[in-house]
mmCIF file of the N, C-alpha and C atoms, coordinates in Angstrom:
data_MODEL
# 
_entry.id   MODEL 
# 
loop_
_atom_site.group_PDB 
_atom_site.id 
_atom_site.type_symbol 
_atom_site.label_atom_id 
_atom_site.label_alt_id 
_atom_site.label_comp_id 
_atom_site.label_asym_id 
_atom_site.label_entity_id 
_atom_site.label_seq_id 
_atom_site.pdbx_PDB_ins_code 
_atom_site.Cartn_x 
_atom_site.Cartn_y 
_atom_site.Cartn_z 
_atom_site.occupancy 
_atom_site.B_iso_or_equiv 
_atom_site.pdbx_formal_charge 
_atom_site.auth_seq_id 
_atom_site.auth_comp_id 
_atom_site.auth_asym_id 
_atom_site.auth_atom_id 
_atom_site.pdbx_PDB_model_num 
ATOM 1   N N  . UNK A 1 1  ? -20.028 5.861   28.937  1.00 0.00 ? 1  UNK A N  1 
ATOM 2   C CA . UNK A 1 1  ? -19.527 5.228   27.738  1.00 0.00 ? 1  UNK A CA 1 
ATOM 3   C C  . UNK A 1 1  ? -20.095 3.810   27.649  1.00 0.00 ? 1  UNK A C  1 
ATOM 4   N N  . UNK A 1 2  ? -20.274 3.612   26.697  1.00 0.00 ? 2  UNK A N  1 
ATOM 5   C CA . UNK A 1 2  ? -21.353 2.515   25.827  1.00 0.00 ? 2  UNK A CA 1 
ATOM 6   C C  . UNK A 1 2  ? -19.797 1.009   26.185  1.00 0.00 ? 2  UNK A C  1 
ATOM 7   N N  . UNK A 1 3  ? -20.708 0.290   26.276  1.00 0.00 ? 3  UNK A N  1 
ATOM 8   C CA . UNK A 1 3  ? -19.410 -1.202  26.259  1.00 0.00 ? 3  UNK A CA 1 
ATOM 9   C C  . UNK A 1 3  ? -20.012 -2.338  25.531  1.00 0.00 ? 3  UNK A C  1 
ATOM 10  N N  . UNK A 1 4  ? -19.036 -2.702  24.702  1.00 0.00 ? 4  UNK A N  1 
ATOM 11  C CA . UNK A 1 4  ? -19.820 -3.863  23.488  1.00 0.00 ? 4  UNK A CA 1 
ATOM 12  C C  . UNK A 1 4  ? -19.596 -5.136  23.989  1.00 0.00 ? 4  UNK A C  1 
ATOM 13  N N  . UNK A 1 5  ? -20.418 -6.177  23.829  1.00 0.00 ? 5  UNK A N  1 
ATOM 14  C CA . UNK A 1 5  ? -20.185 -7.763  24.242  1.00 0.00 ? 5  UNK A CA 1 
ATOM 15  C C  . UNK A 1 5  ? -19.531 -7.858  23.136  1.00 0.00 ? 5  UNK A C  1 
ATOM 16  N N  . UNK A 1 6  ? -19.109 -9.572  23.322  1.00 0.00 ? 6  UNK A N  1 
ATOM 17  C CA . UNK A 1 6  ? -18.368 -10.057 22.313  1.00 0.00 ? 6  UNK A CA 1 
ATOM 18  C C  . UNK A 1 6  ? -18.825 -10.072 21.288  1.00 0.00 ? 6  UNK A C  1 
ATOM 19  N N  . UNK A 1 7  ? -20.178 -10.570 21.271  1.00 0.00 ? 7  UNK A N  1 
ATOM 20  C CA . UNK A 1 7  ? -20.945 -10.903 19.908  1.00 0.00 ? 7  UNK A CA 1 
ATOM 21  C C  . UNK A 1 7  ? -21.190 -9.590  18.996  1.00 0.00 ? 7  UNK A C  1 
ATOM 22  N N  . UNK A 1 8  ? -21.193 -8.160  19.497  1.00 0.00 ? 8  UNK A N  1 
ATOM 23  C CA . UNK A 1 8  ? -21.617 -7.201  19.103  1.00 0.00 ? 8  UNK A CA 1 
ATOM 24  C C  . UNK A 1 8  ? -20.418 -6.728  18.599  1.00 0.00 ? 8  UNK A C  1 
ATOM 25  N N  . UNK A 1 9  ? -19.283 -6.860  18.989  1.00 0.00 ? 9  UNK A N  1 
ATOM 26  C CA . UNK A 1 9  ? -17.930 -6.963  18.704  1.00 0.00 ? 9  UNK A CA 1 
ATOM 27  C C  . UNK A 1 9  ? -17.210 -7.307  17.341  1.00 0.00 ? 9  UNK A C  1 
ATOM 28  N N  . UNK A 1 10 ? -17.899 -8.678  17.320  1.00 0.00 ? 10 UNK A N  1 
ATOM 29  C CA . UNK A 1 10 ? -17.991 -9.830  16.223  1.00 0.00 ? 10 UNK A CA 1 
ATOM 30  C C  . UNK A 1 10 ? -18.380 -8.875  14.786  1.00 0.00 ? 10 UNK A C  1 
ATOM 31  N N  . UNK A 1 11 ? -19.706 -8.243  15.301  1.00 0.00 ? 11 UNK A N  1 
ATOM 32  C CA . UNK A 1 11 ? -20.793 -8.141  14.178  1.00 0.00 ? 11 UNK A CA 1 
ATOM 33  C C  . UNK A 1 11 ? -19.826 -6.644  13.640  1.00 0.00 ? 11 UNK A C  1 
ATOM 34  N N  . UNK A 1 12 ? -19.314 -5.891  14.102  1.00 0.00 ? 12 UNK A N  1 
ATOM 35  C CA . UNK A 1 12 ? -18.774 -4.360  14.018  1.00 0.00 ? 12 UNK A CA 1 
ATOM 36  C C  . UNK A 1 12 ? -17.365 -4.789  13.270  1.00 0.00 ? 12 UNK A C  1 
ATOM 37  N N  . UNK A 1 13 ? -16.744 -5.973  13.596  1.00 0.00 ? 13 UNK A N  1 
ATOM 38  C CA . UNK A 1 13 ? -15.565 -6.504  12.678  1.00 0.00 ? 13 UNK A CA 1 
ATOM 39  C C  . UNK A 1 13 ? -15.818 -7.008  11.395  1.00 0.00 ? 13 UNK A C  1 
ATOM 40  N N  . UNK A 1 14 ? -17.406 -7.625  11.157  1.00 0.00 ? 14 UNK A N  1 
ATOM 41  C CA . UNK A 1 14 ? -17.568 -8.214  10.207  1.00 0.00 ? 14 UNK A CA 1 
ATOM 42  C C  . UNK A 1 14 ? -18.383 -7.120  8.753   1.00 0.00 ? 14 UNK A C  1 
ATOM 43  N N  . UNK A 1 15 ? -18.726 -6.472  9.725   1.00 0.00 ? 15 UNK A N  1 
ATOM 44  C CA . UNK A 1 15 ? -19.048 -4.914  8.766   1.00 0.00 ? 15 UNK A CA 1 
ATOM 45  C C  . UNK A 1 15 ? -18.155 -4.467  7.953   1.00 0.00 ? 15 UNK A C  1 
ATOM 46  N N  . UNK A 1 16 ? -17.337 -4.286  8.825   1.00 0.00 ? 16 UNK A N  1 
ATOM 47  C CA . UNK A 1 16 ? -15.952 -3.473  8.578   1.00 0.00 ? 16 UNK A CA 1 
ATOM 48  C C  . UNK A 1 16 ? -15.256 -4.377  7.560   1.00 0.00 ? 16 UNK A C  1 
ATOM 49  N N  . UNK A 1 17 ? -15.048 -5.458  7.728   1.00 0.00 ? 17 UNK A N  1 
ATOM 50  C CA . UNK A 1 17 ? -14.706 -6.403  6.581   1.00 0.00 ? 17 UNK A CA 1 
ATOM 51  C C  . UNK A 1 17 ? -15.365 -6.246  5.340   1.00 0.00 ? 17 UNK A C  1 
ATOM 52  N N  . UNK A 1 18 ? -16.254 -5.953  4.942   1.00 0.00 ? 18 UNK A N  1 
ATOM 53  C CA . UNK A 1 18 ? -17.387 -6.044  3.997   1.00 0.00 ? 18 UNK A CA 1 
ATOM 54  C C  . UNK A 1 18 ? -17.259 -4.942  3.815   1.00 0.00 ? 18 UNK A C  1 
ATOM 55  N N  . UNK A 1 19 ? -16.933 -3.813  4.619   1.00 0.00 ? 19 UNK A N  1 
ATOM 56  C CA . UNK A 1 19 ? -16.881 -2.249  3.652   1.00 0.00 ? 19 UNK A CA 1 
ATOM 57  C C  . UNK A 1 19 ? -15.495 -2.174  3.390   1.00 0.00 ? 19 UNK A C  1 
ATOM 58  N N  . UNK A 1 20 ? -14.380 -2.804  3.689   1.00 0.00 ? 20 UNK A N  1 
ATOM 59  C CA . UNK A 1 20 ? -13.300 -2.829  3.400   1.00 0.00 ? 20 UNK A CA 1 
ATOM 60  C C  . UNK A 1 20 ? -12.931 -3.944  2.042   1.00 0.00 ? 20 UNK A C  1 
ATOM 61  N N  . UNK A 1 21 ? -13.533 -4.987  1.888   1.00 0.00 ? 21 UNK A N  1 
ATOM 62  C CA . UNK A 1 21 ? -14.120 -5.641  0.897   1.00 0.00 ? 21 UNK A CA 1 
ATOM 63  C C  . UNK A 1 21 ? -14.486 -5.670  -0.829  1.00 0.00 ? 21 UNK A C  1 
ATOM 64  N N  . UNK A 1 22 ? -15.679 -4.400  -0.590  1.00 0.00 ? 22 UNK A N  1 
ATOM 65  C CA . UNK A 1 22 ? -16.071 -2.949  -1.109  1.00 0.00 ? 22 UNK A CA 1 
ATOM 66  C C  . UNK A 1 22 ? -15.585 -2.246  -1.864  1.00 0.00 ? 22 UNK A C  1 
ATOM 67  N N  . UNK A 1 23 ? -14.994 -2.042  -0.951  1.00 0.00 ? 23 UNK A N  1 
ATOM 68  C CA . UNK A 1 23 ? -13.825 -0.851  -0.774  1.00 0.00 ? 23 UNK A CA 1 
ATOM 69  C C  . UNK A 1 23 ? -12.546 -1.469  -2.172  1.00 0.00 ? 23 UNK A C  1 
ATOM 70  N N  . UNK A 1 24 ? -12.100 -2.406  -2.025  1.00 0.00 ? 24 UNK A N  1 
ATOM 71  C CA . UNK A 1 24 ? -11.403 -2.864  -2.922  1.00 0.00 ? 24 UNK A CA 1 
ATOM 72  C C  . UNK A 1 24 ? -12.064 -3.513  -4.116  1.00 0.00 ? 24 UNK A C  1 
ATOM 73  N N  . UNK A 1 25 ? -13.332 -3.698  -4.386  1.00 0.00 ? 25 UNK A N  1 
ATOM 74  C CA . UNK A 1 25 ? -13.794 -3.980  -5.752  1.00 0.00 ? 25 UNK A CA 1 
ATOM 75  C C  . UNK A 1 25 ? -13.823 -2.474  -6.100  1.00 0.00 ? 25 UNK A C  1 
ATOM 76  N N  . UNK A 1 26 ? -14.098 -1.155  -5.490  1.00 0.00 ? 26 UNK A N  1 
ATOM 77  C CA . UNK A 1 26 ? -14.173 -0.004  -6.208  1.00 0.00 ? 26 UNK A CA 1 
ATOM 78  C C  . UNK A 1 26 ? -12.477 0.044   -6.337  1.00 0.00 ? 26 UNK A C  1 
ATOM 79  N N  . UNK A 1 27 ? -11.231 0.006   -5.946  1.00 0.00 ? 27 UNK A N  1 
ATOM 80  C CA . UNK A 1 27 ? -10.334 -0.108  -6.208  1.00 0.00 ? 27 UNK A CA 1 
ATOM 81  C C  . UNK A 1 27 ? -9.659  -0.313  -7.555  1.00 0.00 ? 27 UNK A C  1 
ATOM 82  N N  . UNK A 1 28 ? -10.411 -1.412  -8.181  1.00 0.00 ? 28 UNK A N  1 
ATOM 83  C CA . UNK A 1 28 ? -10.333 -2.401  -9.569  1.00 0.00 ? 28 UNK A CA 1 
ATOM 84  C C  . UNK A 1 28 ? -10.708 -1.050  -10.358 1.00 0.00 ? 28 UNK A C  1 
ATOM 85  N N  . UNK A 1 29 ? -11.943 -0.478  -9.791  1.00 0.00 ? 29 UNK A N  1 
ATOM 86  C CA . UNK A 1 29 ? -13.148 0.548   -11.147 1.00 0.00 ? 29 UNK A CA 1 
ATOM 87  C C  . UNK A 1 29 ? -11.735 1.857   -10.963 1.00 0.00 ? 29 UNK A C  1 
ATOM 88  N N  . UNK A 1 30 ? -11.263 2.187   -10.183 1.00 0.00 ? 30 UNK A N  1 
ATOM 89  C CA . UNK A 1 30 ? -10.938 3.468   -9.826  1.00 0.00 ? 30 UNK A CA 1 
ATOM 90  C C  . UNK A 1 30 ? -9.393  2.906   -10.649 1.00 0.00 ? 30 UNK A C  1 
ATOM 91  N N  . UNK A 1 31 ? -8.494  1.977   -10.782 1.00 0.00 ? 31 UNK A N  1 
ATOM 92  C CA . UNK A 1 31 ? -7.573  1.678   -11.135 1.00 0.00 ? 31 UNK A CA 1 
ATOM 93  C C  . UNK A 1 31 ? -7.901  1.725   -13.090 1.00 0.00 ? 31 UNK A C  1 
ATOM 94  N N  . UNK A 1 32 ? -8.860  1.182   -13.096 1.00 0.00 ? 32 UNK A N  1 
ATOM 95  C CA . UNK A 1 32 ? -9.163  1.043   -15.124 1.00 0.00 ? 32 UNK A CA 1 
ATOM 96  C C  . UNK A 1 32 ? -9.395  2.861   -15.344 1.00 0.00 ? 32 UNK A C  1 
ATOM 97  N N  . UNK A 1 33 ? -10.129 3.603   -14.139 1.00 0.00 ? 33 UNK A N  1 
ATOM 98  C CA . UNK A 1 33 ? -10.496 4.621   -14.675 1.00 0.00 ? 33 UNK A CA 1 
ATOM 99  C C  . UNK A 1 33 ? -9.166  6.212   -14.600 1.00 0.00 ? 33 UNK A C  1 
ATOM 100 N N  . UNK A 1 34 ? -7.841  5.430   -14.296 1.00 0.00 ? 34 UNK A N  1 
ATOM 101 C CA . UNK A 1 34 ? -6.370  6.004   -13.604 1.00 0.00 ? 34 UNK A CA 1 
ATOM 102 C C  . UNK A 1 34 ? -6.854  7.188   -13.584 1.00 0.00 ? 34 UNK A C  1 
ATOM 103 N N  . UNK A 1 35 ? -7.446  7.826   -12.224 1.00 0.00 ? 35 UNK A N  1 
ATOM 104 C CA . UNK A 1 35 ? -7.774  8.780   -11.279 1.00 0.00 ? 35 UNK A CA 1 
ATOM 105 C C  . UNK A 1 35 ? -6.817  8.388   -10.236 1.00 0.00 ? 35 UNK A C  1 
ATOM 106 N N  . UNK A 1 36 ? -6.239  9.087   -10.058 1.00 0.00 ? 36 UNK A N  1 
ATOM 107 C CA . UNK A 1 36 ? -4.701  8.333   -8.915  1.00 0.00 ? 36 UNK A CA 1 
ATOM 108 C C  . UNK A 1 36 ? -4.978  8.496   -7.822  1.00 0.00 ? 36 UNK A C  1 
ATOM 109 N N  . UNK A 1 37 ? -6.192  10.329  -7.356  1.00 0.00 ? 37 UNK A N  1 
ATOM 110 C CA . UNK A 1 37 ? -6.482  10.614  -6.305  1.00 0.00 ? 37 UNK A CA 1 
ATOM 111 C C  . UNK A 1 37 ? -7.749  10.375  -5.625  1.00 0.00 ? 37 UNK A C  1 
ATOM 112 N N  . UNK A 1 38 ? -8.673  9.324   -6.373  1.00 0.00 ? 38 UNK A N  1 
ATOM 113 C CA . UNK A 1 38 ? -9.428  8.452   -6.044  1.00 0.00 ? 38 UNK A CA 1 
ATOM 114 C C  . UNK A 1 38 ? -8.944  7.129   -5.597  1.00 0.00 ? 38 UNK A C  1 
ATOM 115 N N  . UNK A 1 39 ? -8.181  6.723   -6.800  1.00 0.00 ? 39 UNK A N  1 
ATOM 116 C CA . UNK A 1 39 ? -7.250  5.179   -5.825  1.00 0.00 ? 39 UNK A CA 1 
ATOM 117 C C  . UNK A 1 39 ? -6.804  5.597   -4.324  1.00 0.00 ? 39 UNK A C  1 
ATOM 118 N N  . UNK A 1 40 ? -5.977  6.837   -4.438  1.00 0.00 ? 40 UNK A N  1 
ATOM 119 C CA . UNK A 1 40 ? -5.408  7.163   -3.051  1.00 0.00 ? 40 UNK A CA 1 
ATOM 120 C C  . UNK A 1 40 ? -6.202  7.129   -1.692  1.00 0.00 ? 40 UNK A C  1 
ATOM 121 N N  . UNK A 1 41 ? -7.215  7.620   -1.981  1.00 0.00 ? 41 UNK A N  1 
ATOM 122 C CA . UNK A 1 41 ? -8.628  7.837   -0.962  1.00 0.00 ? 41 UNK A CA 1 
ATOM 123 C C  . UNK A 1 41 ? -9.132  6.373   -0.721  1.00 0.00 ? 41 UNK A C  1 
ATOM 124 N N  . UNK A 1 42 ? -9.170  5.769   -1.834  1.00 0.00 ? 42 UNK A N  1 
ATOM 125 C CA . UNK A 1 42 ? -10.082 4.352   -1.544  1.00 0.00 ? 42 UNK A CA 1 
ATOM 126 C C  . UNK A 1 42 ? -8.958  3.323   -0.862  1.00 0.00 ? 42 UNK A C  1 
ATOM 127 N N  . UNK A 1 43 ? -7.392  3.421   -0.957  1.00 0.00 ? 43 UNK A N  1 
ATOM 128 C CA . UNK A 1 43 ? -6.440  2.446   -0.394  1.00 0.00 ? 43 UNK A CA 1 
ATOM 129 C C  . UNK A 1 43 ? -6.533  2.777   0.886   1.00 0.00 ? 43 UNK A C  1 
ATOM 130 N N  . UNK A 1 44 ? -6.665  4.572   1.324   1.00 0.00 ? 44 UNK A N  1 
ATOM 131 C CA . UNK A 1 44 ? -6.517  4.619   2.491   1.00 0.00 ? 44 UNK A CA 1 
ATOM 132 C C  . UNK A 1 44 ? -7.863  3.836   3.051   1.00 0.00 ? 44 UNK A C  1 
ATOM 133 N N  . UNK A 1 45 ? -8.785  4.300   2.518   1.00 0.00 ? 45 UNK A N  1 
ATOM 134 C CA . UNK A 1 45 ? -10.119 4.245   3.325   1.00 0.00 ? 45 UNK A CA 1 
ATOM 135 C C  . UNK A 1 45 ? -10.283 2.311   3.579   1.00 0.00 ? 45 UNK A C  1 
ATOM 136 N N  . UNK A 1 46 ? -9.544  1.324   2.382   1.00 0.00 ? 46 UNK A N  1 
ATOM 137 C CA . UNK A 1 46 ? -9.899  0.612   2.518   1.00 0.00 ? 46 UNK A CA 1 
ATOM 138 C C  . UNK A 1 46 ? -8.731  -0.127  3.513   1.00 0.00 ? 46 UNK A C  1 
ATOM 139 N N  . UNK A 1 47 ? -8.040  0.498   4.065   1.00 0.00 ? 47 UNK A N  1 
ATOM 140 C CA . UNK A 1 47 ? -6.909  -0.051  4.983   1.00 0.00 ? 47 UNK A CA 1 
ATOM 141 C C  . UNK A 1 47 ? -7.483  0.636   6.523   1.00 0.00 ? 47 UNK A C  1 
ATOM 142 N N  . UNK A 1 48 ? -7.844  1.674   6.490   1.00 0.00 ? 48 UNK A N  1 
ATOM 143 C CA . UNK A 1 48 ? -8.970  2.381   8.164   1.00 0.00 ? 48 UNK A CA 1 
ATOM 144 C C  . UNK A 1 48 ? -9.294  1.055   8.178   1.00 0.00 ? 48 UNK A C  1 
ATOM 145 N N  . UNK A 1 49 ? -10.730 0.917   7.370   1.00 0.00 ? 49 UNK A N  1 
ATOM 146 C CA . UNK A 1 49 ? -11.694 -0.652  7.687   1.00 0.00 ? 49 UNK A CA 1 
ATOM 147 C C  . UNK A 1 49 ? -10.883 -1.314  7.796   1.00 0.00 ? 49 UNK A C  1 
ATOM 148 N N  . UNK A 1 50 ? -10.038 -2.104  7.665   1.00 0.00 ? 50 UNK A N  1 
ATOM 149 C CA . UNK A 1 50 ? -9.142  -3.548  7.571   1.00 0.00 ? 50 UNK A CA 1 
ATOM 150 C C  . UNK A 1 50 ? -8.559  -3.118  9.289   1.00 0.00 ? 50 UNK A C  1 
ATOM 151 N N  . UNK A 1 51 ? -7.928  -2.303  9.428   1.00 0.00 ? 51 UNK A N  1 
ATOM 152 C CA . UNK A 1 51 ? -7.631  -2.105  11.032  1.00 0.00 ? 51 UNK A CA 1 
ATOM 153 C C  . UNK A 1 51 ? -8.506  -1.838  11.872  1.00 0.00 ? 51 UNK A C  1 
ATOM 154 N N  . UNK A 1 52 ? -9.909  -1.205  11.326  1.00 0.00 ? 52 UNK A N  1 
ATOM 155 C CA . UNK A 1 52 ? -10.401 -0.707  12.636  1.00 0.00 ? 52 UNK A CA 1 
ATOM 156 C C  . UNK A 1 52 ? -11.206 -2.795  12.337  1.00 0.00 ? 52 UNK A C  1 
ATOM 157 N N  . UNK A 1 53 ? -11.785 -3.184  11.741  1.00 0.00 ? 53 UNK A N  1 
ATOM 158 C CA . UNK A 1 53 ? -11.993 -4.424  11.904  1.00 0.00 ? 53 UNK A CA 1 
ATOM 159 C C  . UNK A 1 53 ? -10.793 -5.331  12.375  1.00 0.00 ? 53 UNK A C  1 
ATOM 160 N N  . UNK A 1 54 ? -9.872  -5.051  12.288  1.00 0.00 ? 54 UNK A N  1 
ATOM 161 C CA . UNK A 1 54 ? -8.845  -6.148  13.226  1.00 0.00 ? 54 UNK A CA 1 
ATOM 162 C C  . UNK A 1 54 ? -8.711  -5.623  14.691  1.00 0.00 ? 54 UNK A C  1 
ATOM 163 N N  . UNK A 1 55 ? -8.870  -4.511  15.125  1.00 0.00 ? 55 UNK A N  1 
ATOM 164 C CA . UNK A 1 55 ? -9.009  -3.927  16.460  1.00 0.00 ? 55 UNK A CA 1 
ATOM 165 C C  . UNK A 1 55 ? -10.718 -4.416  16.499  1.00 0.00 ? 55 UNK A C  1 
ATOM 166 N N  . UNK A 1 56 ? -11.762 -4.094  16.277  1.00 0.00 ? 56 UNK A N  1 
ATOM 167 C CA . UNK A 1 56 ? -12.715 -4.835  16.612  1.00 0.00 ? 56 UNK A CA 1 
ATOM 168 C C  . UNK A 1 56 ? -12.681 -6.194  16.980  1.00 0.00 ? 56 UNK A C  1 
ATOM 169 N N  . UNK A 1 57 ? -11.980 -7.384  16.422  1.00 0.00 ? 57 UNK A N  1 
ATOM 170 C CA . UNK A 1 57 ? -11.952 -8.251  16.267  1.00 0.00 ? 57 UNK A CA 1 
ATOM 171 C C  . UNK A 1 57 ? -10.893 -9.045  17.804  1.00 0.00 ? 57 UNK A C  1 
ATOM 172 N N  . UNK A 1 58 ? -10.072 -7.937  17.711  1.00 0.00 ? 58 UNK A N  1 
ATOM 173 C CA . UNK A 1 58 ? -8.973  -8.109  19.007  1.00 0.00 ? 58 UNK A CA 1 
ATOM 174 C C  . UNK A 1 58 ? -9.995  -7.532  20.112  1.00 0.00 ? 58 UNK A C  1 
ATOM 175 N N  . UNK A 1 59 ? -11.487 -7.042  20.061  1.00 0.00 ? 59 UNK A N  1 
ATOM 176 C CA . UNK A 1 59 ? -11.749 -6.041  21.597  1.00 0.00 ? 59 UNK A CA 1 
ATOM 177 C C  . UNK A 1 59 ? -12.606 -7.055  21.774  1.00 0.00 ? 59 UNK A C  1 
ATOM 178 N N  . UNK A 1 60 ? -12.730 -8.176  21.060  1.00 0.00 ? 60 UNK A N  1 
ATOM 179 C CA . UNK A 1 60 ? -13.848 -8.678  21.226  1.00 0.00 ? 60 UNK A CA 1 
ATOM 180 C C  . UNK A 1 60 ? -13.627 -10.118 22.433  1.00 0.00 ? 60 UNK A C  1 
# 
């Protein structure tokens, strides 16, 4: 099993921020276009990124 330095750590939290980011400007498009089960998919998906970047951020 693979082991990340800090800095590489850093960079995998800051991704994740930015697709979680993303993730909530398509939020805005998916909210004007009231598809409920697209919002649903994109809140979850954009809350994964927001934790798995705060657990990145804590491994680091």
């Amino acid at each position: 099993m693979r082991s990340y330095t800090r800095t590489e750590w850093l960079k995998i939290a800051d991704r994740l921020n930015d697709i979680s980011a993303q993730l909530d400007a398509v939020k805005n498009w998916a909210i004007l276009s009231e598809d409920d089960l697209l919002l649903a998919h994109i809140r979850v998906a954009s809350l994964q990124a927001s934790l798995a970047a705060d657990l990145a951020a804590k491994n680091a």
